[in-house]
Backbone bond lengths (Angstrom), bond angles and torsions (degrees), N, CA, C in turn:
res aa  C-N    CA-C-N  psi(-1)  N-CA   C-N-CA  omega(-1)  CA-C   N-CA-C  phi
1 X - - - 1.465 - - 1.526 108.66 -
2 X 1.164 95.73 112.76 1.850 107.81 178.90 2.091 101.68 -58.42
3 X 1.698 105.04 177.25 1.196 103.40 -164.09 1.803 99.21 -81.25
4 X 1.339 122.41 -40.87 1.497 141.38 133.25 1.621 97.50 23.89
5 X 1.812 84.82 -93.36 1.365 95.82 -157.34 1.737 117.02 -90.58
6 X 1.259 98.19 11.09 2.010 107.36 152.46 1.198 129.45 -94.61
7 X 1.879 112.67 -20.33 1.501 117.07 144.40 1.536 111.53 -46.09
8 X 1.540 113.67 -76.87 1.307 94.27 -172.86 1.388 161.01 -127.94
9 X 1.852 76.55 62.19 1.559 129.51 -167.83 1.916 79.82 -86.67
10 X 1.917 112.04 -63.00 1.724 122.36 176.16 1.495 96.39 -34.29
11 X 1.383 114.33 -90.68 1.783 125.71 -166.69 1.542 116.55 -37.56
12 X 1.317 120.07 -44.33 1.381 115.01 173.78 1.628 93.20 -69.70
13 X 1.159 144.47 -58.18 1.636 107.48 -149.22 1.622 91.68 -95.40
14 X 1.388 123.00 17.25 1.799 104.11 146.01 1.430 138.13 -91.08
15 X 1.377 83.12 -1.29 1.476 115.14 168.20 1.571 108.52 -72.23
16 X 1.202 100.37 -64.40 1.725 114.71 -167.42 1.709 99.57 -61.02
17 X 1.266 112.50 -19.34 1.539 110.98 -171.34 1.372 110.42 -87.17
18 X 1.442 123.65 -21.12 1.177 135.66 179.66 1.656 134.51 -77.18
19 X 1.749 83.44 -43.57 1.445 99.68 168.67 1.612 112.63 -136.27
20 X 1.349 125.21 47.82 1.550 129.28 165.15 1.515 129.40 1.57
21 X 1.770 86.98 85.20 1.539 92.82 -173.66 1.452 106.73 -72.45
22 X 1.105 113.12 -173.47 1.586 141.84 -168.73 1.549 100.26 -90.30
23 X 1.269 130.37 153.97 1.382 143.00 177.26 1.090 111.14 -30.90
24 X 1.888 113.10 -75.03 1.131 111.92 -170.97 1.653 126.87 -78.05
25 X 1.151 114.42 -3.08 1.594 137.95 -174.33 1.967 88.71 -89.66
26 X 1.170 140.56 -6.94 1.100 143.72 -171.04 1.522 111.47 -111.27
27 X 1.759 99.96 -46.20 1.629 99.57 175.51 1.320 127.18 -86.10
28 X 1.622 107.63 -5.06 1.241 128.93 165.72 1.361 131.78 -67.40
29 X 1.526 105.70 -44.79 1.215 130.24 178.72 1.961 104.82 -74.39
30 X 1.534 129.59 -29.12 0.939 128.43 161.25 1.257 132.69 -82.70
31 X 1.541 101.66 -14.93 1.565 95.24 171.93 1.607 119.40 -91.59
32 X 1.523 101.97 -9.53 1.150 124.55 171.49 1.899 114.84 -63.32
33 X 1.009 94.60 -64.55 1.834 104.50 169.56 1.339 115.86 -62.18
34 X 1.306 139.44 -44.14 1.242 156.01 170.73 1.439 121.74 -62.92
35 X 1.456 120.26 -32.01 1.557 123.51 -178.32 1.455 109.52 69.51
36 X 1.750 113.82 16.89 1.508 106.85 -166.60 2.129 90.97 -93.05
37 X 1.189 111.66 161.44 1.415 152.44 136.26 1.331 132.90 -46.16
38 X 1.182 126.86 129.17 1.541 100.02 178.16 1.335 114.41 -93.21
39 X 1.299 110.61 20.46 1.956 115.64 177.49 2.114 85.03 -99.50
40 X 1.075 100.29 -31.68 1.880 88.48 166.07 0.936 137.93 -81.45
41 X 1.855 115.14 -15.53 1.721 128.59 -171.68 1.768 83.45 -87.91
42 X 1.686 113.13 -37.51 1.453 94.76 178.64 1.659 124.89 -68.70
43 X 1.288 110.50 -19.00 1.505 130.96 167.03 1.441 116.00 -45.33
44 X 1.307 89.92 -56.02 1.499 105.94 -171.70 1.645 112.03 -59.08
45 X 1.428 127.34 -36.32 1.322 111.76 -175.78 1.803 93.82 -128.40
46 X 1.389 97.91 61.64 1.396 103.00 171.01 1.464 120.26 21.58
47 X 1.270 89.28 90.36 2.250 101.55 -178.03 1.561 102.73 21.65
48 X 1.507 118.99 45.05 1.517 107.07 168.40 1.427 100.17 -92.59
49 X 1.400 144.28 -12.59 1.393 174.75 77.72 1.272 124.84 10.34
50 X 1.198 145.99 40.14 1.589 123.97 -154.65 1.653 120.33 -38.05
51 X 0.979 125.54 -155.00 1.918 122.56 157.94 1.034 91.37 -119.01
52 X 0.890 142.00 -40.84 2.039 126.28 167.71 1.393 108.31 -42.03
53 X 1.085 136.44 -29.06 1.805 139.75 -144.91 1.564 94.83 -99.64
54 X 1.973 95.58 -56.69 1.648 99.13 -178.61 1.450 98.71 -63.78
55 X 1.099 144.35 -76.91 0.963 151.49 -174.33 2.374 109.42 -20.06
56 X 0.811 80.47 -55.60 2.007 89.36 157.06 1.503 104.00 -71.06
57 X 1.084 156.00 -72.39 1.137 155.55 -103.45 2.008 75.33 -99.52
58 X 1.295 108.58 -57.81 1.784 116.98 -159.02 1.397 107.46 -80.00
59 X 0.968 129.32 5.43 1.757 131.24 170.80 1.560 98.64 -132.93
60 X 1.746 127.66 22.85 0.987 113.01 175.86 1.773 156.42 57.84
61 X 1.222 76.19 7.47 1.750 106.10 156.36 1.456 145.22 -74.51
62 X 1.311 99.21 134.72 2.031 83.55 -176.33 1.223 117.87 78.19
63 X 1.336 122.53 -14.09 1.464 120.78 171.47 1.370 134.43 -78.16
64 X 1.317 128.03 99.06 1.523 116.57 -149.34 1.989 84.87 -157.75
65 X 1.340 128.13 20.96 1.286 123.88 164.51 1.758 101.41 174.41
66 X 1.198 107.26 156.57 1.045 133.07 179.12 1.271 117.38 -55.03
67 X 1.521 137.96 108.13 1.289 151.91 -168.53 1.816 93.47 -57.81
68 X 1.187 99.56 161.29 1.280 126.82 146.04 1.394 129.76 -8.83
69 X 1.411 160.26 80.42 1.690 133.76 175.44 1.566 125.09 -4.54
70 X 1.329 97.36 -60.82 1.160 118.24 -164.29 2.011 104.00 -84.81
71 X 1.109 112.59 -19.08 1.547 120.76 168.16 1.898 105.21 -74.09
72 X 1.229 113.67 -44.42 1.435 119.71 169.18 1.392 116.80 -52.34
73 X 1.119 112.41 -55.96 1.352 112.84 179.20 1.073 109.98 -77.86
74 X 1.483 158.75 -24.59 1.498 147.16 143.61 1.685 114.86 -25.18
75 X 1.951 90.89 -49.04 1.663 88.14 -171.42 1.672 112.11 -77.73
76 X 0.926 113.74 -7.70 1.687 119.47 -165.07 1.501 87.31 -94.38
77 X 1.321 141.39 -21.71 1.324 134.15 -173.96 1.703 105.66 -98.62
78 X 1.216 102.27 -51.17 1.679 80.90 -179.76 1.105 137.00 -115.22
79 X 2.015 103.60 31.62 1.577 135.84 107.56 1.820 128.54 -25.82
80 X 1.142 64.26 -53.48 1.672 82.65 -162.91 1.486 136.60 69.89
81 X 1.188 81.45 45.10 1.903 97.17 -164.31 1.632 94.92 -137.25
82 X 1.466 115.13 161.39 1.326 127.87 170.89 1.403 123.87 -32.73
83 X 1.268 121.04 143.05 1.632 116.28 -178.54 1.474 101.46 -72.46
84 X 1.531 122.83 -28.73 1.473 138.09 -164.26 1.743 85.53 -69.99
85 X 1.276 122.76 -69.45 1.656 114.62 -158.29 1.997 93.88 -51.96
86 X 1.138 123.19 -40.18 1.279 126.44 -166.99 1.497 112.09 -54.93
87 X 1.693 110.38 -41.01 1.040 112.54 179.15 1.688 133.36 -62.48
88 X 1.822 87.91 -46.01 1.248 89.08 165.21 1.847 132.64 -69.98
89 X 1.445 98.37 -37.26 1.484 89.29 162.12 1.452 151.29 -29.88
90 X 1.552 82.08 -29.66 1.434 103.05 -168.60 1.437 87.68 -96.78
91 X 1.128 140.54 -59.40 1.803 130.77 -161.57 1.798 91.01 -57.10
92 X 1.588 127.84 -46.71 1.464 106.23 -172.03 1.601 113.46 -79.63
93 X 1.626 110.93 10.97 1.510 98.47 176.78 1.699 99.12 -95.70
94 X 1.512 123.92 -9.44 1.122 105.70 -159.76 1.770 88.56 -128.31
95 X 1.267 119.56 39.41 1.718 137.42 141.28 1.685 93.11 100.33
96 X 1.439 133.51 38.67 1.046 104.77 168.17 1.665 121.10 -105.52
97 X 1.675 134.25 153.85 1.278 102.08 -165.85 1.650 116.83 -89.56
98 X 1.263 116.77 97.16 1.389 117.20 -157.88 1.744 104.70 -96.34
99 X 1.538 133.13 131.22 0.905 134.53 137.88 1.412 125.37 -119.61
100 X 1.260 138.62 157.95 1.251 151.55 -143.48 1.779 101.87 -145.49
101 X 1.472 93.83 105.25 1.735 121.75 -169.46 1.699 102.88 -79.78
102 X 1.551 118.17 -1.61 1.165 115.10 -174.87 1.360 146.15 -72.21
103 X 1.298 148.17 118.30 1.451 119.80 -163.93 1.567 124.90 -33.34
104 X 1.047 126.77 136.10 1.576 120.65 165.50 1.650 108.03 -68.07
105 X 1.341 134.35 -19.96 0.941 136.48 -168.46 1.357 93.99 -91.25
106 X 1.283 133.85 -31.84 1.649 125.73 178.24 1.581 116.30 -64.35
107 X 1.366 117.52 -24.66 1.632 140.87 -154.56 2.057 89.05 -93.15
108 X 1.135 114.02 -20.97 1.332 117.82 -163.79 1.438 112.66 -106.07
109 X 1.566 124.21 5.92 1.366 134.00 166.07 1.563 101.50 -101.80
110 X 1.148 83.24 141.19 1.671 122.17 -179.75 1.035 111.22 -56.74
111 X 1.512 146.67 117.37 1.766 148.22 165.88 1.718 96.57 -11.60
112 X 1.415 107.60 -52.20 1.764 100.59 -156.66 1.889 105.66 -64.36
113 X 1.687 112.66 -7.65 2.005 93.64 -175.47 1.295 104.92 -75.60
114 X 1.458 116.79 1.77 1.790 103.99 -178.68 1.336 103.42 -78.39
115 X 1.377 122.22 -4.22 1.745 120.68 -160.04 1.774 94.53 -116.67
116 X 1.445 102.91 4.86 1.958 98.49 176.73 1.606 92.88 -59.81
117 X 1.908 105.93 -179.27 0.991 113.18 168.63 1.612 110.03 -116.07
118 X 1.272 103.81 149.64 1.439 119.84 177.76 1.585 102.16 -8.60
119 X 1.151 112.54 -70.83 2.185 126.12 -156.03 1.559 71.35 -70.54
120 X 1.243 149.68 -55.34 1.239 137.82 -142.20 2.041 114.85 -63.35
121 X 1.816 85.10 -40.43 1.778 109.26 175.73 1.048 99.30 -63.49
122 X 1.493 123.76 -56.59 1.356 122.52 -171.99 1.210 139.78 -54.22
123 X 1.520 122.91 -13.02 1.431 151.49 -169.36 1.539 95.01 -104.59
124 X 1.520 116.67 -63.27 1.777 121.19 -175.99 2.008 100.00 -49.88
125 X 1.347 117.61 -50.57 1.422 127.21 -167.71 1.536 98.99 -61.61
126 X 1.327 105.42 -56.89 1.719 105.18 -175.51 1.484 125.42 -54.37
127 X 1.393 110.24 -43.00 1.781 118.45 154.27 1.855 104.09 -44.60
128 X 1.321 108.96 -92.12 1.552 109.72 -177.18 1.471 99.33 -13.97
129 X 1.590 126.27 -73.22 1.482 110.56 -143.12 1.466 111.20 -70.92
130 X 1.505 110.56 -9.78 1.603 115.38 -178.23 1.449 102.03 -85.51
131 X 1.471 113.84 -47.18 1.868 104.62 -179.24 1.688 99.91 -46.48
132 X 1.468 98.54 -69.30 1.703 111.77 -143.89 1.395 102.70 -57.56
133 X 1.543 125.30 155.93 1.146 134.66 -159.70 1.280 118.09 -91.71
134 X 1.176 134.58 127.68 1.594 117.50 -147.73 1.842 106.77 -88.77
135 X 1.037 101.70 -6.62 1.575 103.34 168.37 1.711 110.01 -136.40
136 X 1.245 98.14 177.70 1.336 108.45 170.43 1.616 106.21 79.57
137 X 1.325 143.35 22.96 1.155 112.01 -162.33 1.136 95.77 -131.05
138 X 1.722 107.60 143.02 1.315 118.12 -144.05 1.960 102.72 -125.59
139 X 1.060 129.03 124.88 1.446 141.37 160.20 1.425 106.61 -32.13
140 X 1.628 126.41 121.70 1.319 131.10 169.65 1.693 102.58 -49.58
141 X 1.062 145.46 -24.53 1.154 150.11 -126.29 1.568 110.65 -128.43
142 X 1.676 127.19 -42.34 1.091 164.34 155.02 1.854 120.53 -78.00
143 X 1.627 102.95 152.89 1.491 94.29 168.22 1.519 103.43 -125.17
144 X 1.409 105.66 39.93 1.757 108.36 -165.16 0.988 71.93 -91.19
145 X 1.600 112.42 143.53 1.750 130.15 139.83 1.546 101.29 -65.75
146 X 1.401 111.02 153.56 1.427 99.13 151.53 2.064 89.75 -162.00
147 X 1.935 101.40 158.36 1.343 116.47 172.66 1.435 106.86 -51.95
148 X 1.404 106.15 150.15 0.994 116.02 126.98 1.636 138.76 -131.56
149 X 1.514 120.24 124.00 1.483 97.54 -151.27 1.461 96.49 -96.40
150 X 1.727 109.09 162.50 1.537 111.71 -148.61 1.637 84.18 -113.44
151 X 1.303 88.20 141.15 1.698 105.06 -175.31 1.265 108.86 -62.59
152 X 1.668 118.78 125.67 1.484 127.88 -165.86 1.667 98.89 -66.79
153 X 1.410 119.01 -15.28 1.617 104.74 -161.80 1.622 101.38 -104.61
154 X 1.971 112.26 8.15 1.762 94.30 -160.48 1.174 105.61 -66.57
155 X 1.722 117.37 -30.63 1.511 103.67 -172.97 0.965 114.70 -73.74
156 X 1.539 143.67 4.96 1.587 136.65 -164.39 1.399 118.20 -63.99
157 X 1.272 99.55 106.63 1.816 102.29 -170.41 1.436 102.20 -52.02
158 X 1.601 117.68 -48.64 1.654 109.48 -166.24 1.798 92.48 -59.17
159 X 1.213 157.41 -26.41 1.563 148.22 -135.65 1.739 85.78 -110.02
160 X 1.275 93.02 -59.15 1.947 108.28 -169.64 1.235 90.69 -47.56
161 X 1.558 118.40 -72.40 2.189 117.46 -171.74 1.394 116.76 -41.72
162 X 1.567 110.39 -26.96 1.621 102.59 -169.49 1.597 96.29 -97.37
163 X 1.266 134.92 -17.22 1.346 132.13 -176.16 1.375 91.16 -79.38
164 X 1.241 141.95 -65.18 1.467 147.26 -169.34 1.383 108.45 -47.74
165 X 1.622 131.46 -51.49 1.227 139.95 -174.95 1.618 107.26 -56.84
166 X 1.368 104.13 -52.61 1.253 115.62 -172.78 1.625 132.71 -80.02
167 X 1.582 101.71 -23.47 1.698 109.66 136.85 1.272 123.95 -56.67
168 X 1.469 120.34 -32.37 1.576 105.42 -147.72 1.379 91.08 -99.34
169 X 1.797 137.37 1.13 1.120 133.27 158.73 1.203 118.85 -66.28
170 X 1.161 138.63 -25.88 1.741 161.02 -136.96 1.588 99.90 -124.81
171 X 1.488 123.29 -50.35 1.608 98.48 -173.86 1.824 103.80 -90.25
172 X 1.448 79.93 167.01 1.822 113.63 -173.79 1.145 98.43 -81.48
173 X 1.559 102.18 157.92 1.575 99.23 166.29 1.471 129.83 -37.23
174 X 1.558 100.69 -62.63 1.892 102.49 -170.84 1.742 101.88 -66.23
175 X 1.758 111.22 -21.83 1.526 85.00 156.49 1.343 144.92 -62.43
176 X 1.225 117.53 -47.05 1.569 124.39 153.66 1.225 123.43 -85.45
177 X 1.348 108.07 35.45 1.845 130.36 129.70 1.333 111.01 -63.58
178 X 1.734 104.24 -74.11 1.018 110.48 173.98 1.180 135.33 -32.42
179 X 1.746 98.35 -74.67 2.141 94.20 163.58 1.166 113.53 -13.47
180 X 1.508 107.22 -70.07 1.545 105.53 -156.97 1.705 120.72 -50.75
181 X 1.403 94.80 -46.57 1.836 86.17 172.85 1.389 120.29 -87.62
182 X 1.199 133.08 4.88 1.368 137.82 130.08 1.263 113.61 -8.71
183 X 2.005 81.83 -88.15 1.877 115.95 -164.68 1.826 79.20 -55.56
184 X 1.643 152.06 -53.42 1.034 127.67 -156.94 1.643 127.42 -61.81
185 X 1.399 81.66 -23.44 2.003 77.36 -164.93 2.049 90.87 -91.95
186 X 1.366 107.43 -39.25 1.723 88.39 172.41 1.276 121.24 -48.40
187 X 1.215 126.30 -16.65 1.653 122.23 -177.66 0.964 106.16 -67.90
188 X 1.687 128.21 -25.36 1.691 132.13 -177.73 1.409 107.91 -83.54
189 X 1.309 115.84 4.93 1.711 106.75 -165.64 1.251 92.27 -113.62
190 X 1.331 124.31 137.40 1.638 125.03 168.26 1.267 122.74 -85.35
191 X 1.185 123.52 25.16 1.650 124.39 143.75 1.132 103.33 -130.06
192 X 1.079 131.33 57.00 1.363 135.05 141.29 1.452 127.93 -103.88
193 X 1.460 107.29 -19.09 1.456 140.00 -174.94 1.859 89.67 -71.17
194 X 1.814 102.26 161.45 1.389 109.29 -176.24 1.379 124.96 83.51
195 X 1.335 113.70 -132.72 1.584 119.65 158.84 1.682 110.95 -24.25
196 X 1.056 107.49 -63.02 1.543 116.01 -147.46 1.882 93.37 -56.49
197 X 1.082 125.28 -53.07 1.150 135.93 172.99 1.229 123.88 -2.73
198 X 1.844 98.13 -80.03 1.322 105.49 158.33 1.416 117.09 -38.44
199 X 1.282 114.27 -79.96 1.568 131.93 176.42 1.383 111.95 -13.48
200 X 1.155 91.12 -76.78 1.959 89.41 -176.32 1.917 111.91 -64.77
201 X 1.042 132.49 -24.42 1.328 123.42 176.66 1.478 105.49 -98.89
202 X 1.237 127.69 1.18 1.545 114.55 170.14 1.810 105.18 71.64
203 X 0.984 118.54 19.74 1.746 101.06 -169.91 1.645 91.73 -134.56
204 X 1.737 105.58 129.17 1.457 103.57 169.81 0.885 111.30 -132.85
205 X 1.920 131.08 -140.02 1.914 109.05 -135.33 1.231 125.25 61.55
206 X 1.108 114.12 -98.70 1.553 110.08 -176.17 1.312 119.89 -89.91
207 X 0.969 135.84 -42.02 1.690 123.31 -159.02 2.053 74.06 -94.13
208 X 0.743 172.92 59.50 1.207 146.15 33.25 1.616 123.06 38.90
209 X 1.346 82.57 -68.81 2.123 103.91 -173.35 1.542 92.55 -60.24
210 X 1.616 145.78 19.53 1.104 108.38 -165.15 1.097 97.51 -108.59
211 X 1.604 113.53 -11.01 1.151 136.81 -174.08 2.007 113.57 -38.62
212 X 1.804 93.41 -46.16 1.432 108.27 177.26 1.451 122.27 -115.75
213 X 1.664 100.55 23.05 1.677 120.61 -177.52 1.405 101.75 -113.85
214 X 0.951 138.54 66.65 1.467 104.83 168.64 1.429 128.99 -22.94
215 X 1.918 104.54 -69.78 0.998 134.11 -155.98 1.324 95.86 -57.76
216 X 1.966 136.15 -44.26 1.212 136.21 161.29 1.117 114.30 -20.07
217 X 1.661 112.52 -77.18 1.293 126.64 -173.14 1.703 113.52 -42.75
218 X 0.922 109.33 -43.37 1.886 120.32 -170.10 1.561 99.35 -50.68
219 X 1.538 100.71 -42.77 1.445 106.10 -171.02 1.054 126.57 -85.33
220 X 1.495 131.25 -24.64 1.346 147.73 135.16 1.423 97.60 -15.45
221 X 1.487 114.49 -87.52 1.278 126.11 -175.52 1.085 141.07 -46.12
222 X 1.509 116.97 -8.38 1.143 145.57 173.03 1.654 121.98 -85.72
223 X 1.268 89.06 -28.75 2.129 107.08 164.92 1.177 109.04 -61.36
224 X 1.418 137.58 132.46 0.773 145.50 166.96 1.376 127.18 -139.31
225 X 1.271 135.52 156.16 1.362 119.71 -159.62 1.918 128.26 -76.77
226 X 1.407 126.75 115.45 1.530 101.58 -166.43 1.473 105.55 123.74
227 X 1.690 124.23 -52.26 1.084 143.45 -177.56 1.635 133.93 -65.88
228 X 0.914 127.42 118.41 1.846 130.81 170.08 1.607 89.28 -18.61
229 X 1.623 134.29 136.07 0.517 138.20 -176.48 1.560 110.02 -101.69
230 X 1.632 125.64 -7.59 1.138 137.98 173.50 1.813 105.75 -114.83
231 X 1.316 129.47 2.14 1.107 126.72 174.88 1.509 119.11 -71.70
232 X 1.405 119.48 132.12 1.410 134.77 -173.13 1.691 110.20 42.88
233 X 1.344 97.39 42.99 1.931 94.07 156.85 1.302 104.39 -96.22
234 X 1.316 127.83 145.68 1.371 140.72 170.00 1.398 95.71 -75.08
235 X 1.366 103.76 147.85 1.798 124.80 166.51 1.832 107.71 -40.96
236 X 1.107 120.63 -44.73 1.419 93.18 179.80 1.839 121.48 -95.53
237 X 1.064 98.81 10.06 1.662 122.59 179.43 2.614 92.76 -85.24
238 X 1.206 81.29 -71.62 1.829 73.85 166.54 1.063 121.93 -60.79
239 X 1.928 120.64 -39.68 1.561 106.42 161.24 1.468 107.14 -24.35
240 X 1.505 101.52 -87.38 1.451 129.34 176.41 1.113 95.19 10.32
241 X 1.300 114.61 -92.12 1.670 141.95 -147.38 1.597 88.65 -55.49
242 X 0.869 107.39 -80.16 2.117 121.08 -165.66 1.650 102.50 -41.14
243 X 1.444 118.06 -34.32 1.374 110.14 167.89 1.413 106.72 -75.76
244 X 1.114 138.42 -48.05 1.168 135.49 -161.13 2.057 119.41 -67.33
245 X 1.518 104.60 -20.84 1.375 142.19 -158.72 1.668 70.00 -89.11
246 X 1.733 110.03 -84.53 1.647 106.03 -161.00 1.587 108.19 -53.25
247 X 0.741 144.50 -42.45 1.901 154.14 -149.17 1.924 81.41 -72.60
248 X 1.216 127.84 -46.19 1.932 134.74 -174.42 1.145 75.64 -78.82
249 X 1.343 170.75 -79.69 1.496 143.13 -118.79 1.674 110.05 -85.20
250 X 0.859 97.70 -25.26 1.878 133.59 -168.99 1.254 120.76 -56.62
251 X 1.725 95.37 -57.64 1.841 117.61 -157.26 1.509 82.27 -97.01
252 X 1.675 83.12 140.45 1.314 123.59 174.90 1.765 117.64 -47.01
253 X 1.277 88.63 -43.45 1.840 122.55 -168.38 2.119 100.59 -85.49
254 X 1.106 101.57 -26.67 1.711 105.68 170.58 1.469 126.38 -90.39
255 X 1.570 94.14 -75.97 1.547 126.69 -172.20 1.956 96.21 54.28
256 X 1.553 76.65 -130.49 2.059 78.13 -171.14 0.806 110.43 -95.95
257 X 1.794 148.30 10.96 1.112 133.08 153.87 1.831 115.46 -83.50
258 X 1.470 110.09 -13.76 1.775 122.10 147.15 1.595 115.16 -50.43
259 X 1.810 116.08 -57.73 0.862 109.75 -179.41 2.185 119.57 -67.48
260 X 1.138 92.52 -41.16 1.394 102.68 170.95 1.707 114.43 -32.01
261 X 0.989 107.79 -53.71 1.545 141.75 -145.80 1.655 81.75 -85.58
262 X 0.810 126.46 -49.85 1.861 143.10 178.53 0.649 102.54 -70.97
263 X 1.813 157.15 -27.60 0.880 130.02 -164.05 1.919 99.52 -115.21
264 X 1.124 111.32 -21.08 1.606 129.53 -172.86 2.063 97.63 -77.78
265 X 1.353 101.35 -36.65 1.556 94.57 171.65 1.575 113.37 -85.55
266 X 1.467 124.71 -22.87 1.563 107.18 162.85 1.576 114.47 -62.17
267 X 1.457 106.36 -60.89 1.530 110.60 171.72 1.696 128.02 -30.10
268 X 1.575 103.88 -50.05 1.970 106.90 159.97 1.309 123.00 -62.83
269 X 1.032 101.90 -20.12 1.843 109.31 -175.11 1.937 104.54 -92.16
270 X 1.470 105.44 -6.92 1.330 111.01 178.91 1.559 96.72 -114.87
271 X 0.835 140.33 -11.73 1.489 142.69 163.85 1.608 121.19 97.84
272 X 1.880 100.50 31.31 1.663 115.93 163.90 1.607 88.12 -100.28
273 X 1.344 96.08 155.16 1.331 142.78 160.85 1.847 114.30 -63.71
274 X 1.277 128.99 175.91 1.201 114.92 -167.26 1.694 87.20 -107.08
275 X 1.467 135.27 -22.27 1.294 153.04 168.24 1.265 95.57 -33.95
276 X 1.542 110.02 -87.20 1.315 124.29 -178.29 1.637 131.74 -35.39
277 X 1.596 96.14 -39.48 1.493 96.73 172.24 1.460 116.64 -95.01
278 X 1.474 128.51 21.63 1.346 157.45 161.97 1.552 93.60 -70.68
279 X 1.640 100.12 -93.31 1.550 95.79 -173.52 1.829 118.92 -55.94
280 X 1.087 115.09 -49.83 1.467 101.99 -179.04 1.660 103.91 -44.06
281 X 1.425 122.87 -46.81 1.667 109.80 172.83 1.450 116.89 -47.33
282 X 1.219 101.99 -49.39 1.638 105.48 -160.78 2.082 110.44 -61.79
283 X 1.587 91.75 -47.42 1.424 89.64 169.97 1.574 115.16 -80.66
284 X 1.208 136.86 -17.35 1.413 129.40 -151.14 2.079 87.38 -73.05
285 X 0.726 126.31 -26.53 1.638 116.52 177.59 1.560 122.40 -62.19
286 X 1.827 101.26 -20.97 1.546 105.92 -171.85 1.409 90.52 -102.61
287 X 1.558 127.02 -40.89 1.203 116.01 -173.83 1.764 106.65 -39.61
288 X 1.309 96.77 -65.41 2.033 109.05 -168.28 1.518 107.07 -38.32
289 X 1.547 98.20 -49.55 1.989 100.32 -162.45 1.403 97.59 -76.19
290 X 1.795 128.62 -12.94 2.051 106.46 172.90 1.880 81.51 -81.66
291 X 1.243 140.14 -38.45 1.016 118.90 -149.51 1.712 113.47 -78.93
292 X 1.456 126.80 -15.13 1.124 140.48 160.18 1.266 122.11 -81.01
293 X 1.698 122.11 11.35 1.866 120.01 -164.58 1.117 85.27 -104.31
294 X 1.463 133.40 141.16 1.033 146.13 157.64 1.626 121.56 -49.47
295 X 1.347 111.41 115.73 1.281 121.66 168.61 1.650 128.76 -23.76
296 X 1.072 110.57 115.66 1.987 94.18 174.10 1.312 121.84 -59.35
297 X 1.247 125.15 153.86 1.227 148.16 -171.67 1.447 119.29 34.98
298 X 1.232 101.71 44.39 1.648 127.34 179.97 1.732 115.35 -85.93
């Protein structure tokens, strides 16, 4: 299965989770995306299915009670979708009034996130509660508003740093591929800005502050790897920065290994090394004082 057709292999069954179609409105919709047959859906779970049976089941025939256990689970497999969406299909093909209160976004993870690890949930959960909107959010199904109250600990840098650390041991390269264009397209979304910052790069202390900076944050986000690290910031974007630089020299809890730390993450985000901005420190004091000595025979 190409990446294509696991997009919207996801979208169709957040669909189906939202508004719980009927049997054959389900095997339709998969044979539709799939290009399968029902002499292949019977393939698929070795004539446990006949193609006469699928063939009833997908034009809605013959359905007037609940198959078999073991007939359910044939169809949920070479579906390829949840035994749960299967189930219900079947109660609204045979008149019951079924809706499904469930996230569509839950219906759109892959069998394998039940096998993440703990720090792994904890990092995916902590994003969600910062995107999603802490009120207002309403059931495809319903027009009740109802709260939701936002967990007092999501922003906890000490919880967020150890969830972040402990993902970023665990993914593969093309996983933190991924991240990365993740973390790219949230930079375009305006609630992603702030909190999320921290969050998605794992690094706190300072970009912390962006939490109550916007304008910080913008500029953060504006680093990119390769790039002048002062090119096209507006005057209050370097404000930004130069306050944010002094406020790490300051705190008790930083001082100059805050500022250090600030200045070694602009430098990675410009594509030096923390080496590199070692020696440019170490010499940049001798460079200035030959460049201020007065010329000979001047």
């Amino acid at each position: 299965m190409d990446e294509t057709e696991t997009v919207l292999s996801q979208e169709t069954r957040a669909a189906h989770a939202s508004s719980v179609p009927n049997l054959a409105d389900l095997i339709s919709a998969r044979k539709a995306e799939r290009g399968w047959s029902y002499q292949q859906l019977a393939d698929r779970v070795n004539g446990a299915v006949s193609r006469q049976r699928w063939q009833q089941l997908g034009t809605g025939t013959r359905i007037k009670e609940f198959p078999e256990p073991a007939t359910i689970q044939s169809i949920a497999d070479a579906l390829e979708v949840d035994i749960t969406l299967v189930v219900l299909a079947v109660a609204r093909s045979i008149g019951f009034a079924v809706r499904n209160r469930d996230s569509s976004l839950a219906a759109m993870l892959p069998p394998g996130a039940a096998h993440l690890s703990s720090e792994q949930r904890d990092a995916i959960l902590a994003v969600v509660r910062v995107m999603a909107p802490a009120t207002g959010a309403t059931d495809d199904n319903t027009s009740t508003q109802t709260s939701t109250p936002r967990d007092p600990e999501a922003g906890s840098s000490t919880r967020i740093g150890a969830s972040i650390a402990a993902l970023s041991e665990t993914l593969s390269e093309a996983e933190v591929k991924t991240l990365r264009q993740v973390r790219g397209k949230l930079a375009h979304h305006p609630g992603a800005r702030g909190e999320s910052v921290a969050l998605l790069t794992g690094l706190l202390g300072q970009l912390l502050d962006t939490v109550s900076n916007p304008e910080l944050a913008n500029a953060w986000w504006n680093l990119t790897p390769g790039t002048d690290v002062s090119a096209d910031w507006s005057p209050a974007q370097r404000a930004a920065i130069e306050e944010g630089k002094a406020a790490a020299a300051t705190s008790p809890n930083e001082g100059a290994s805050g500022d250090r730390r600030h200045d070694y993450e602009l430098a990675r985000r410009a594509g030096k090394t923390q080496e590199r901005v070692r020696r440019e420190t170490e010499t940049q004091p001798e460079d200035e004082s030959q460049g201020d000595a007065p010329e000979e025979g001047a």
